[in-house]
C-alpha atoms as an extended CHARMM CRD file, in Angstrom:
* protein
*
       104  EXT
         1         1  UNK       CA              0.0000000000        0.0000000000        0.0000000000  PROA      1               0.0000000000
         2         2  UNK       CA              1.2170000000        3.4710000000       -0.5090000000  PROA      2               0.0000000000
         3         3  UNK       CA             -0.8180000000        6.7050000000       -0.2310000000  PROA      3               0.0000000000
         4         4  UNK       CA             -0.3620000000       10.2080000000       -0.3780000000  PROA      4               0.0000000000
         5         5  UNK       CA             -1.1730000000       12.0630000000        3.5390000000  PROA      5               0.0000000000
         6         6  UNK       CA             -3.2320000000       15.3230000000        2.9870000000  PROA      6               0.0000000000
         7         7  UNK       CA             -0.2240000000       17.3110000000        3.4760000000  PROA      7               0.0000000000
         8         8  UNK       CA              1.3780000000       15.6670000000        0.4430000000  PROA      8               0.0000000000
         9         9  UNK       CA              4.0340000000       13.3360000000        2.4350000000  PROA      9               0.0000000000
        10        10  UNK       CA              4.1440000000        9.5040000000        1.0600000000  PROA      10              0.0000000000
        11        11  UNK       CA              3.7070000000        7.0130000000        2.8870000000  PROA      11              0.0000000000
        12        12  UNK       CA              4.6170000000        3.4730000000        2.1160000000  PROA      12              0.0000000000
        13        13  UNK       CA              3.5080000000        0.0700000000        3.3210000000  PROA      13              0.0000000000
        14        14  UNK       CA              6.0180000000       -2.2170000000        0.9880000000  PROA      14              0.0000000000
        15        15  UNK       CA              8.2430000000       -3.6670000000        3.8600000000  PROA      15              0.0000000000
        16        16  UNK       CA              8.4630000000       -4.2390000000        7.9310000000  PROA      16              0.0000000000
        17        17  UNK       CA              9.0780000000       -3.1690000000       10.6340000000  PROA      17              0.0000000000
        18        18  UNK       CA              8.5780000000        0.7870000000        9.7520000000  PROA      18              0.0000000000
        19        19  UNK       CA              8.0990000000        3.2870000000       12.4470000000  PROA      19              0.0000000000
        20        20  UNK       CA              5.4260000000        4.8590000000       11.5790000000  PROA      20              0.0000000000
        21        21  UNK       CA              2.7640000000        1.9550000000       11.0710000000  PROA      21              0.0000000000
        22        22  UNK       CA              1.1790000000        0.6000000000       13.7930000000  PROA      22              0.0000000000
        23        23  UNK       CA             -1.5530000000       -2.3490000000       14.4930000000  PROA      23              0.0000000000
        24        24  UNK       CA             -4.9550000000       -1.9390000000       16.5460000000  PROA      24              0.0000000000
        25        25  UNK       CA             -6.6890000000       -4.1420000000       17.8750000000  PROA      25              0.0000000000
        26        26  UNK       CA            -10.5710000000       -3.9660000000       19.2320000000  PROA      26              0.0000000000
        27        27  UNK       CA            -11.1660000000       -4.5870000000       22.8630000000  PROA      27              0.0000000000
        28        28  UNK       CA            -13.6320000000       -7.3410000000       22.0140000000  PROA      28              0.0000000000
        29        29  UNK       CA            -11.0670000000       -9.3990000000       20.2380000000  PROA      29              0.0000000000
        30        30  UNK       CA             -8.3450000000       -9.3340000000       23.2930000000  PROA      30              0.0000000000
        31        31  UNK       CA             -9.9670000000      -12.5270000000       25.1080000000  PROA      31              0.0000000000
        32        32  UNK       CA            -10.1740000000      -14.1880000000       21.9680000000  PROA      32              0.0000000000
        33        33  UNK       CA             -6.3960000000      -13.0550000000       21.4860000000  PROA      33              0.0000000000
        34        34  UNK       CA             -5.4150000000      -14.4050000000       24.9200000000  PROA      34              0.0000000000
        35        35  UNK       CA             -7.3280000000      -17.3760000000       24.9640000000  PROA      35              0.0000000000
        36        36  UNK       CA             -5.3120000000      -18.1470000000       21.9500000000  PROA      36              0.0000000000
        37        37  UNK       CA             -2.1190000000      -17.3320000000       23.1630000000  PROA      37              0.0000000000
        38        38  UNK       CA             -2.9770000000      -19.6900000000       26.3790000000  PROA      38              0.0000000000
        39        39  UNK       CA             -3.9980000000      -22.6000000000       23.8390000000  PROA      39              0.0000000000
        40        40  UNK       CA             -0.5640000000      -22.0980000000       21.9580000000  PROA      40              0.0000000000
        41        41  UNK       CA              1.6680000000      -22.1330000000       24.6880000000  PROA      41              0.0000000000
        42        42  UNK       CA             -0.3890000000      -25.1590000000       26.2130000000  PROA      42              0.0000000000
        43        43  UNK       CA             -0.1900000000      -27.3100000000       23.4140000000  PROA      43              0.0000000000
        44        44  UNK       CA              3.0040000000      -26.4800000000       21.5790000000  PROA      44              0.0000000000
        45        45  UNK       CA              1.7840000000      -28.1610000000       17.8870000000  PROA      45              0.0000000000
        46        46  UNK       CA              5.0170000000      -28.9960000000       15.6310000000  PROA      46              0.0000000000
        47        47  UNK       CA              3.6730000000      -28.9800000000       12.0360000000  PROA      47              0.0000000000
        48        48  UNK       CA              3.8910000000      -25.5730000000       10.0610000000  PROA      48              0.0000000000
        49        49  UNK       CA             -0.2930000000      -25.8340000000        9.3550000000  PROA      49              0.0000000000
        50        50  UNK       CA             -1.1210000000      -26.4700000000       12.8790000000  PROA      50              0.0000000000
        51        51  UNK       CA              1.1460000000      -23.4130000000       13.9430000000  PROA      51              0.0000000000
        52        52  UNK       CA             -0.4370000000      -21.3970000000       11.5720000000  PROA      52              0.0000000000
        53        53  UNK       CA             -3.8110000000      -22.2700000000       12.3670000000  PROA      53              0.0000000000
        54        54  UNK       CA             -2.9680000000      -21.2230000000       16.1140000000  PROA      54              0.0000000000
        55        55  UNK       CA             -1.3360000000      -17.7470000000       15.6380000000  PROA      55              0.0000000000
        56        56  UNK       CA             -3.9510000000      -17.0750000000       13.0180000000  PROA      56              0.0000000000
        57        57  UNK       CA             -6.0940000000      -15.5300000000       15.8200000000  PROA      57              0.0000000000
        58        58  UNK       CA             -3.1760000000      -13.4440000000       17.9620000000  PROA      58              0.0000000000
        59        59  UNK       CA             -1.6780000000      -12.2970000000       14.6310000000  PROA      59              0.0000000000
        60        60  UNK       CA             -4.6330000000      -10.8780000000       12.5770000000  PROA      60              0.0000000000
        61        61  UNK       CA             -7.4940000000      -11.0250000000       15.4500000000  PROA      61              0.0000000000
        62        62  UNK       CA            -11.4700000000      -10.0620000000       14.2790000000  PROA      62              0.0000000000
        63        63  UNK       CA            -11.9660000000       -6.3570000000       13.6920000000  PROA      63              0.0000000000
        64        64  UNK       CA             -8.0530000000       -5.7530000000       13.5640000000  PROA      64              0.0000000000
        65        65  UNK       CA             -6.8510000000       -3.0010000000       11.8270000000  PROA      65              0.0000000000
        66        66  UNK       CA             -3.3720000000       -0.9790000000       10.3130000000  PROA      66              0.0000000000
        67        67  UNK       CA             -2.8860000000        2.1320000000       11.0570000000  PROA      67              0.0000000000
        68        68  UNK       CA             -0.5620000000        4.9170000000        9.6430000000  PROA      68              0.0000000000
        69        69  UNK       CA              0.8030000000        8.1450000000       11.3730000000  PROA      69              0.0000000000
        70        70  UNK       CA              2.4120000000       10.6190000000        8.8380000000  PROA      70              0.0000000000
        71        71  UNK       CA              6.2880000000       11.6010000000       10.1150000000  PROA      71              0.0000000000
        72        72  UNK       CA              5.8900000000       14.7930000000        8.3460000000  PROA      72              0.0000000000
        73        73  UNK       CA              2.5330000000       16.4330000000       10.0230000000  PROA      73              0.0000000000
        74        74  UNK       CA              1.4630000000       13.9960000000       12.3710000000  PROA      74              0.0000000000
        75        75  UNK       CA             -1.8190000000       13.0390000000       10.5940000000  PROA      75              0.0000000000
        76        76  UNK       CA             -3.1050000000        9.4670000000       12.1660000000  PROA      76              0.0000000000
        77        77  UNK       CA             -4.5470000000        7.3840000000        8.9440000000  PROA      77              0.0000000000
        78        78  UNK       CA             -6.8450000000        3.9850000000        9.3230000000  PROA      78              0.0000000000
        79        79  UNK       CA             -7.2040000000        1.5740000000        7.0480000000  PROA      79              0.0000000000
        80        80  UNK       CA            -10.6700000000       -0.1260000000        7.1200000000  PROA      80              0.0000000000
        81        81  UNK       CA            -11.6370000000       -2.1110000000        4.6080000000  PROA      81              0.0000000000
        82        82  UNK       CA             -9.4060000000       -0.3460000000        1.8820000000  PROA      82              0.0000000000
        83        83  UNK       CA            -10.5850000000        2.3450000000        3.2900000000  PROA      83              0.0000000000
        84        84  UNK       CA             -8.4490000000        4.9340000000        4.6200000000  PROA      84              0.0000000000
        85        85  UNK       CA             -9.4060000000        7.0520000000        7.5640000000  PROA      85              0.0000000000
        86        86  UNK       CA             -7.7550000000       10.6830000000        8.6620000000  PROA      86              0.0000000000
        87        87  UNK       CA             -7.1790000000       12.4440000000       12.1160000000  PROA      87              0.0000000000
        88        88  UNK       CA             -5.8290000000       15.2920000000       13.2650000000  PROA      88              0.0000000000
        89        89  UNK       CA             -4.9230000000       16.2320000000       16.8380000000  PROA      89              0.0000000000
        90        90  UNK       CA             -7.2310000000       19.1150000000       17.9250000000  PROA      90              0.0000000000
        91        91  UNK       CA             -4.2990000000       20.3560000000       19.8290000000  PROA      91              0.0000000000
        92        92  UNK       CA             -1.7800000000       20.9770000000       16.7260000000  PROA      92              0.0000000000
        93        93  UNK       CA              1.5510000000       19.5210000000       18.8980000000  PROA      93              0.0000000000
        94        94  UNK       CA              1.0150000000       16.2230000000       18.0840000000  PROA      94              0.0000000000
        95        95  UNK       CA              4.1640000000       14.0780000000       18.3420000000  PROA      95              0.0000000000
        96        96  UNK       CA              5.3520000000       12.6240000000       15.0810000000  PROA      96              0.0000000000
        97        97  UNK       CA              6.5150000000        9.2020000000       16.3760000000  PROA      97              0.0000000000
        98        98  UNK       CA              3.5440000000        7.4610000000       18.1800000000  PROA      98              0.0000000000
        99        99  UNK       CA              4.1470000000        4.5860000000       16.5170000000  PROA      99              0.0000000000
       100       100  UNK       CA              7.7860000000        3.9680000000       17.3140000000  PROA      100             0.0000000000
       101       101  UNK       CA              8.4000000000        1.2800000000       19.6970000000  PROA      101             0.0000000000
       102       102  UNK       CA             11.4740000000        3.4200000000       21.1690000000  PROA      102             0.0000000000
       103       103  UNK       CA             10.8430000000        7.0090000000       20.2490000000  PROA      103             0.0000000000
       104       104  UNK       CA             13.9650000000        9.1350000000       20.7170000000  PROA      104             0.0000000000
């Protein structure tokens, strides 16, 4: 995925591991997310298909969704359905790396 943010910034989705995309997840789908991670460390399956089948749920859980923040403006995009989604802080000093997991 790659869009242009409303302040004419591109952002780009073609790799991992970028700090400025971030995953959310609803509330309802956390005890469906923890129920699964209890179940996977439980059971500890050894094929590839019945490891996939398992993390399925803690990786992409119901109702998740990706979210984008812009490192230029600070603009907060989600993507729902193919559909993106823009905010803007009401307050205008918005920092520009929410995302990070080790903002400096």
């Amino acid at each position: 995925m790659k869009f242009l943010c409303e302040c004419g910034h591109a952002i780009y989705d073609q790799t991992d591991d970028l700090p400025y995309k971030a995953y959310l997840y609803p509330d309802q789908s956390m005890d469906a997310l923890y129920t699964a991670l209890d179940q996977l460390i439980q059971s500890a399956p050894r094929s590839v298909s019945q490891r996939y089948t398992m993390t399925l749920p803690i990786t992409l859980p119901k109702g998740h969704r990706q979210m984008y923040q812009c490192p230029d403006c600070g603009r907060i995009y989600i993507s729902d359905n193919d559909k993106l989604h823009c905010f803007v802080s009401e307050f205008g000093d918005v920092p520009k790396n929410l995302f990070q997991a080790d903002p400096q």
